[in-house]
N, C-alpha and C positions, 0 to 999 in steps of 0.2 A: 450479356451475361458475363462475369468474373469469373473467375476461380483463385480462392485463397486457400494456400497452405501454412502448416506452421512447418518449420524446421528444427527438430529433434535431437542435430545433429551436437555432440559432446555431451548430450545427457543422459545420467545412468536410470536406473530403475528409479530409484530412491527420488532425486528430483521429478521423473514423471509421475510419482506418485502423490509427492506434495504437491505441484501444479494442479494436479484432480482433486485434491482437496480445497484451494483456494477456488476451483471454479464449481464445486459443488456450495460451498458456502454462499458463494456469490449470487450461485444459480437458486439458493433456497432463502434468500436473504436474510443472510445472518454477516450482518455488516453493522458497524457501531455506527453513532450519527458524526463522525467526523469523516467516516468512510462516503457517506455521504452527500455534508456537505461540499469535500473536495469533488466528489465525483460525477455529481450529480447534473452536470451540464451536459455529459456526454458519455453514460455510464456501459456504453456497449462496444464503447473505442479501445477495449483494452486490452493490452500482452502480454502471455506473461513471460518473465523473464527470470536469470539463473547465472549466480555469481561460481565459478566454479573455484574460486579460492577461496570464500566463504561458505559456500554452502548454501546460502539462503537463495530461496525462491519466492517470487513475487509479482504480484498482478501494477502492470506500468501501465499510465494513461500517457497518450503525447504529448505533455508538458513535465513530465516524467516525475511525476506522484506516485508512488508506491504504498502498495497495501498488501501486508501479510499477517500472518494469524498471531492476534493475540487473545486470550482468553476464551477461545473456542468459535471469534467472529472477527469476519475482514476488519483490521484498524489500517490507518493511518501509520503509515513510517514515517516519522519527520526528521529532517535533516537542518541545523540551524545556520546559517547561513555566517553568522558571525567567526562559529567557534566551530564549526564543522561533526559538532554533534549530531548523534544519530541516534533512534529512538522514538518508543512510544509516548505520548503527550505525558501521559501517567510519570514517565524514568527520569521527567525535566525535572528539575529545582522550581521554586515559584520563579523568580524573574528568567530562567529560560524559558519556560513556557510561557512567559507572556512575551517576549520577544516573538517565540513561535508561532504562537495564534497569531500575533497581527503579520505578521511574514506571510502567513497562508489566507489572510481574510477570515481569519476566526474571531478576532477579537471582542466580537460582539456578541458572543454566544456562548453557552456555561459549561460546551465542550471542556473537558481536562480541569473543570473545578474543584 
């Protein structure tokens, strides 16, 4: 038998309350299909975590893919690897997001069209 905990510790209200929001969407599946495709090999490995100089909170898989709320369901936070952009498929330029999709193994799929 395990026992896992999470630790709370440095988060105020405000973040515990986003985190309950990212694992209720989750838990009701309301996740876009790039949410998905990234995740979908091992969709129950995930934690969520909380930048506290940002603000933003987010559900992390251990290859450290991040997914938080845009348009009212889990997306994809992509990070571009060249130019160290950050953001929803949607916020790219056309040639960033095709950089990004194939960075992620999307390339082939009509994701962020």
């Amino acid at each position: 038998m395990a026992v896992h905990e999470v630790n709370f510790e440095g988060w105020g209200w405000r973040e515990i309350s986003e985190g309950s929001k990212l694992l209720e969407l989750f838990f009701n599946d309301k996740m876009s299909r790039a949410f998905h495709a990234i995740f979908e090999q091992d969709p129950n490995n995930l934690t969520l975590g909380f930048n506290d100089s940002s603000g933003y909170v987010w559900l992390q898989d251990e290859n450290y893919n991040i997914a938080m709320v845009s348009k009212g369901r889990l997306d994809i936070y992509f990070t571009d690897s060249e130019t160290g952009e950050e953001g929803f498929i949607e916020d790219f330029d056309t040639k960033t997001r095709k950089r990004v999709k194939k960075e992620y193994g999307l390339e082939d799929t009509n994701i962020g069209n």
